[in-house]
C-alpha positions in Angstrom: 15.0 75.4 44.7 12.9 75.4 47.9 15.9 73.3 49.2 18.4 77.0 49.0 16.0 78.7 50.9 16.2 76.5 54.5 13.0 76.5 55.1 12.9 72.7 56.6 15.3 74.2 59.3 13.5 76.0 61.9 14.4 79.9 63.0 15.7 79.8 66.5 17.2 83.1 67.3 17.4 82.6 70.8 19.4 79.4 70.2 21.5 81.6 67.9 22.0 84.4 70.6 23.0 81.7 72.7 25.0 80.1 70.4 27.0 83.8 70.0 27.3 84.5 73.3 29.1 81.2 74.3 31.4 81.5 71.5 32.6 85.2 71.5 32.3 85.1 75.2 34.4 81.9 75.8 37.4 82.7 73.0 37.3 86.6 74.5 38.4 84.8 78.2 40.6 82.0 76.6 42.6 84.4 74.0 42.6 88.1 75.5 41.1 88.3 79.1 42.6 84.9 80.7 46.3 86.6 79.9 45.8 90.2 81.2 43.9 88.7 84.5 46.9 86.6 85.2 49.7 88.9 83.8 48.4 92.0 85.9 51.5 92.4 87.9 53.9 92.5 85.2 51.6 94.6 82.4 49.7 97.1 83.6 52.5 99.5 83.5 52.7 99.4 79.9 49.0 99.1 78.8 47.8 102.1 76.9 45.9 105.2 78.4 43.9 105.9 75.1 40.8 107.3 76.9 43.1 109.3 79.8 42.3 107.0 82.8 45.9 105.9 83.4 47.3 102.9 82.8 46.4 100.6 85.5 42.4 101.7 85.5 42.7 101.2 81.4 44.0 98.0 81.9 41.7 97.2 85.1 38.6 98.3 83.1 39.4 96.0 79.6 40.7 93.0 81.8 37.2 93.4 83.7 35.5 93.3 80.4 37.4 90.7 78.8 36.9 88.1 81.8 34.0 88.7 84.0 31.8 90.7 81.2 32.6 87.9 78.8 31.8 85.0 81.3 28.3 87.3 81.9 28.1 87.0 78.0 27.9 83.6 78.5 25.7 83.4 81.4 23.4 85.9 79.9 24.0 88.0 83.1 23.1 91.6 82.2 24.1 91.2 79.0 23.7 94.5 77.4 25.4 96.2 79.7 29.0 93.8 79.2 28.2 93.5 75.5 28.3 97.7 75.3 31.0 97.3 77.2 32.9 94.6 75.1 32.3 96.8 71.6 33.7 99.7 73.2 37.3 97.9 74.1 37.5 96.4 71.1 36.4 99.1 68.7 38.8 101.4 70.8 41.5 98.9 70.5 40.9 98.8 66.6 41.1 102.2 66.2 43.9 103.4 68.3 45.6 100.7 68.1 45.7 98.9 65.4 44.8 102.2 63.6 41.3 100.7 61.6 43.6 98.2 59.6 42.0 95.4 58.6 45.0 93.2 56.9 48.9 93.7 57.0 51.2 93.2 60.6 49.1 95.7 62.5 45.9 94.0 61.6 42.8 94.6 63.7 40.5 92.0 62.1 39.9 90.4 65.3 38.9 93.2 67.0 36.6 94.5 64.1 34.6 91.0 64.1 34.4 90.8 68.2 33.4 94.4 67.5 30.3 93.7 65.3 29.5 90.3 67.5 29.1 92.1 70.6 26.9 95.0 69.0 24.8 92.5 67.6 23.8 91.1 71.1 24.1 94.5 72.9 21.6 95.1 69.8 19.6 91.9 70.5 20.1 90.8 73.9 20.5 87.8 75.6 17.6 85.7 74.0 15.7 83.5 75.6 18.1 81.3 77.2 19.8 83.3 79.6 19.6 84.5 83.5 18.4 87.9 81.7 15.2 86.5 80.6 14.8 84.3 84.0 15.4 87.1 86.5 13.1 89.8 84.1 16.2 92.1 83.2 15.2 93.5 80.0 17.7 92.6 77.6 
C-alpha cells in the first residue's frame, strides 16, 4: 500500500513550477500568441473590445501577454506579474467569448485550464529555478 502513496518519489515543487511554466508558457507562444504577433496587420481590426480599450490596444495587450509574458513564464522573469496577466486574457476570453462553455462548438476548455495554470503560479510563483529567485524579485 505504501507503494499508492509515492513516497519513494521525492517532492520537488520547484521542479514542478518549472515544469508548468515551460509548458503553459511554450504551447501559449506556439498555439495563441506566435499567430496574433505575426498576423497583426491583417487582425487587429476585428479583435474584440471586451474591456473598452479599442481594438488594436485589446489586441496589442493579449498579443503582449501571449508572447513576451509567456516566454517571461518560461524564463521565470517577473513571473507574477505575466501570470496575473495571462489569467486575466484567458478568463476574459472564456467568459465573453466563449460565454463560460466548457464543451460543445463554442467550447472554452482551453482557456478555463490555461486559466487555472497561470493562477496557480501567479499563486505560487516562479519557484526556485527561475531569474525571479536569482535577481531577489519576490515571486
Amino acid at each position: 500500500m505504501s507503494l499508492l502513496k509515492f513516497n519513494f518519489i521525492p517532492l520537488n515543487k520547484d521542479l514542478g513550477l518549472l515544469l508548468v511554466r515551460i509548458a503553459l508558457g511554450a504551447t501559449m507562444i506556439y498555439a495563441h500568441g506566435w499567430n496574433k504577433l505575426i498576423n497583426f496587420d491583417t487582425k487587429f481590426h476585428s479583435f474584440p473590445d471586451i474591456i473598452g480599450i479599442g481594438n488594436e490596444a485589446s489586441y496589442i495587450l493579449v498579443t503582449y501577454f501571449e508572447t513576451i509574458g509567456a516566454l517571461a513564464l518560461i524564463l521565470g522573469l517577473y513571473t507574477r506579474f505575466h501570470a496575473l496577466g495571462l489569467t486575466i486574457v484567458m478568463f476574459v476570453g472564456f467568459v465573453f467569448v466563449h460565454n463560460m462553455n466548457l464543451v460543445g462548438s463554442n467550447s472554452g476548455e482551453k482557456a478555463f485550464i490555461y486559466g487555472i495554470g497561470f493562477l496557480l503560479l501567479f499563486l505560487n510563483g516562479a519557484g526556485k529555478y527561475s531569474i525571479d529567485r536569482k535577481t531577489g524579485v519576490r515571486s
